[in-house]
C-alpha positions in Angstrom: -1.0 3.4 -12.0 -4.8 2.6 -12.4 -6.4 -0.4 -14.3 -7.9 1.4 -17.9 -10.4 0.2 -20.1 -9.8 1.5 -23.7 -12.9 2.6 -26.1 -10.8 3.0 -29.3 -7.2 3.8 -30.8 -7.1 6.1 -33.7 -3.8 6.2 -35.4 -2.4 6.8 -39.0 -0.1 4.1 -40.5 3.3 4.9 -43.0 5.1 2.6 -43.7 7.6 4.7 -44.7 8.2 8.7 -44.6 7.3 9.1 -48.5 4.4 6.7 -48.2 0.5 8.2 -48.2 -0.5 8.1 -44.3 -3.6 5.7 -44.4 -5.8 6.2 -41.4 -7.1 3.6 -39.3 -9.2 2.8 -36.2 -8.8 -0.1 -33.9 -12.6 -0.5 -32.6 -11.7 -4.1 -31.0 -14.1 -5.4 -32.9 -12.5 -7.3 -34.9 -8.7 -9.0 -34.4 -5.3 -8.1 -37.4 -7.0 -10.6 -39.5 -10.9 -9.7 -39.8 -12.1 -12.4 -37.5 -14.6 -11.2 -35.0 -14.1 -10.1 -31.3 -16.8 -11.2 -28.8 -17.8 -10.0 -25.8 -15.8 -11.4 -23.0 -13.2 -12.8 -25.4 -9.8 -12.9 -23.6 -7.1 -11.6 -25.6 -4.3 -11.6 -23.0 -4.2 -14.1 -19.7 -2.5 -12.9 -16.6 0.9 -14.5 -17.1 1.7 -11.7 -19.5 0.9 -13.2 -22.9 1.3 -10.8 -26.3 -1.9 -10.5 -28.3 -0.9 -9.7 -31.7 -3.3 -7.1 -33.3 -2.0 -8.5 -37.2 1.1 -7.1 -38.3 0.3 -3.4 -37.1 0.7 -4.0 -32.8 0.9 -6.4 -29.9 -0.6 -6.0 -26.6 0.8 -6.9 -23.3 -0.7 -6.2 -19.5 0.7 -6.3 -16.8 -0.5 -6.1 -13.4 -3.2 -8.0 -10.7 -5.8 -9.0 -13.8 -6.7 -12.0 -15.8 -5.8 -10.0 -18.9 -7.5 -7.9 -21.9 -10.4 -8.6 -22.0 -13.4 -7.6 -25.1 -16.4 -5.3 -23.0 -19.7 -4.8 -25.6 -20.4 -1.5 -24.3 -23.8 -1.4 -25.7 -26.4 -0.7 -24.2 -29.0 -2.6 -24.4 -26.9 -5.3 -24.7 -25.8 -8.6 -22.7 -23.4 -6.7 -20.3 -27.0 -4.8 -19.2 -27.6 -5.6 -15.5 -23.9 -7.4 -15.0 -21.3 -5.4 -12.6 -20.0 -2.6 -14.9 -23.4 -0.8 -16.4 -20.8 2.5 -16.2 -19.2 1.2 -19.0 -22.3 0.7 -20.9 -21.9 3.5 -22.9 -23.2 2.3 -26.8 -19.5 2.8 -28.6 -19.5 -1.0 -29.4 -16.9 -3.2 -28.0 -13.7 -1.9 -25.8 -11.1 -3.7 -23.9 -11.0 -4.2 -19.6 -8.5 -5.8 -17.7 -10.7 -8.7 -16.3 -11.0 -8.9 -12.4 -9.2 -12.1 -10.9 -13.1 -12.5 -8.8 -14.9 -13.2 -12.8 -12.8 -16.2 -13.8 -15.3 -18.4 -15.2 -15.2 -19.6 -18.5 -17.9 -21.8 -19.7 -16.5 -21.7 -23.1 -12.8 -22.1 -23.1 -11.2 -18.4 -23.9 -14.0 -16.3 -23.4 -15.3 -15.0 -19.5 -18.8 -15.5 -18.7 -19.0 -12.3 -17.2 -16.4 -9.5 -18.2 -15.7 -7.4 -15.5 -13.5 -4.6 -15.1 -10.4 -4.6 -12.3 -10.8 -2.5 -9.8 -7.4 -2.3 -8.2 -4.5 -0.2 -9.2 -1.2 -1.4 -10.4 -2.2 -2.5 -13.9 -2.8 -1.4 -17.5 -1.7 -2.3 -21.5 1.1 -1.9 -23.7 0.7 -1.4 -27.4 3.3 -1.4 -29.2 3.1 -0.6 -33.3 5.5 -2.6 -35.8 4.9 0.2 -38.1 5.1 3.5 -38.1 2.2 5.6 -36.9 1.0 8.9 -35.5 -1.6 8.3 -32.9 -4.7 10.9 -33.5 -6.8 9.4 -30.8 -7.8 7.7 -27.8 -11.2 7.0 -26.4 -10.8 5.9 -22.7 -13.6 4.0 -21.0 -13.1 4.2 -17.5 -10.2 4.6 -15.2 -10.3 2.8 -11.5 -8.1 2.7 -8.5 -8.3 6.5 -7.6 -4.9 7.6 -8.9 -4.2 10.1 -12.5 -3.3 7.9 -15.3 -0.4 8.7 -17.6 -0.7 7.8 -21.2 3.1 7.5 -22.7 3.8 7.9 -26.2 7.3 6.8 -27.3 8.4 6.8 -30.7 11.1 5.3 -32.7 14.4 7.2 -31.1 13.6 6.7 -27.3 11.6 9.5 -27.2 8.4 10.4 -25.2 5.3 12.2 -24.8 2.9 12.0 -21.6 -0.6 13.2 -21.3 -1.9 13.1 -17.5 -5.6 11.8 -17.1 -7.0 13.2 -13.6 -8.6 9.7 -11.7 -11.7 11.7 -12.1 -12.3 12.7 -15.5 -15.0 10.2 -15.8 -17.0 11.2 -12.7 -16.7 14.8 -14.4 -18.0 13.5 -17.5 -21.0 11.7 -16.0 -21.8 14.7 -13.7 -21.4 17.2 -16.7 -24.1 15.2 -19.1 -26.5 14.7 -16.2 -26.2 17.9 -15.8 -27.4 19.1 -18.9 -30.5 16.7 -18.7 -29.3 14.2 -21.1 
């Protein structure tokens, strides 16, 4: 498994099967209860701590990382000219799993310097306290050369997997430079 940086989670909430679906988009930029999320804000430490995203999801990760970690992605922006300008892709703030090298924390809980793992090994779990039917996910960026599987389990056990190939995002890049953009 590769370490993922998430852009965005795009779900519909029901509370219960006869209940309007209300749509919803977690944009990490704020937390479950309105308060802001700033860059380099740590949301999850290495020892496997649970964010919880309100009442609608927690978060664990796993792996060699010092945890979720907030990216601004925009660009200009104060991530400009720090060691992840790939990720600097003006869709607001996502969420790395910060490098163990970028530990510094001049204020307590948030990293001077978010930077994104590199190795392998690593990555999230959500997981909703409510019903929901995902409609989307925006990946950032995928590193440590391997496909990444995105695994969808619902309520009985059961499971959906969509394969990303390690180098959808090269393919990306190349295909907008491409076009001159």
């Amino acid at each position: 498994m590769n370490c993922v940086a998430l852009l965005a989670v795009s779900a519909s909430v029901a509370a219960c099967a006869s209940a309007q679906v209300a749509p919803i988009c977690i944009d990490w930029s704020v937390d479950g209860d309105g308060a802001a999320l700033v860059n380099g804000q740590q949301l999850t430490d290495s020892a496997g701590s649970v964010f919880s995203f309100g009442s609608l999801f927690t978060m664990e990760t796993f792996g060699n990382n010092l945890g979720a970690t907030i990216f601004d992605t925009s660009d200009p922006g104060p991530n400009v000219g720090g060691p992840d300008e790939d990720l600097l892709v003006n869709r607001g703030n996502g969420i790395i799993l910060q490098n163990n090298s970028s530990s510094t924390q001049t204020v307590p809980g948030i990293f001077d310097v978010p930077n994104d793992a590199v190795g392998g090994g690593a990555g999230y779990e959500i997981t909703f306290t409510e019903n929901v039917e995902i409609v989307g996910i925006d990946l950032l960026d995928i590193n440590g050369g391997n496909d990444v599987d995105i695994v969808l389990t619902d309520g009985m056990g059961l499971t959906r997997t969509f394969e990303v190939p390690a180098d959808w995002h090269r393919r990306r890049v190349e295909r907008v430079r491409g076009r001159g953009l």
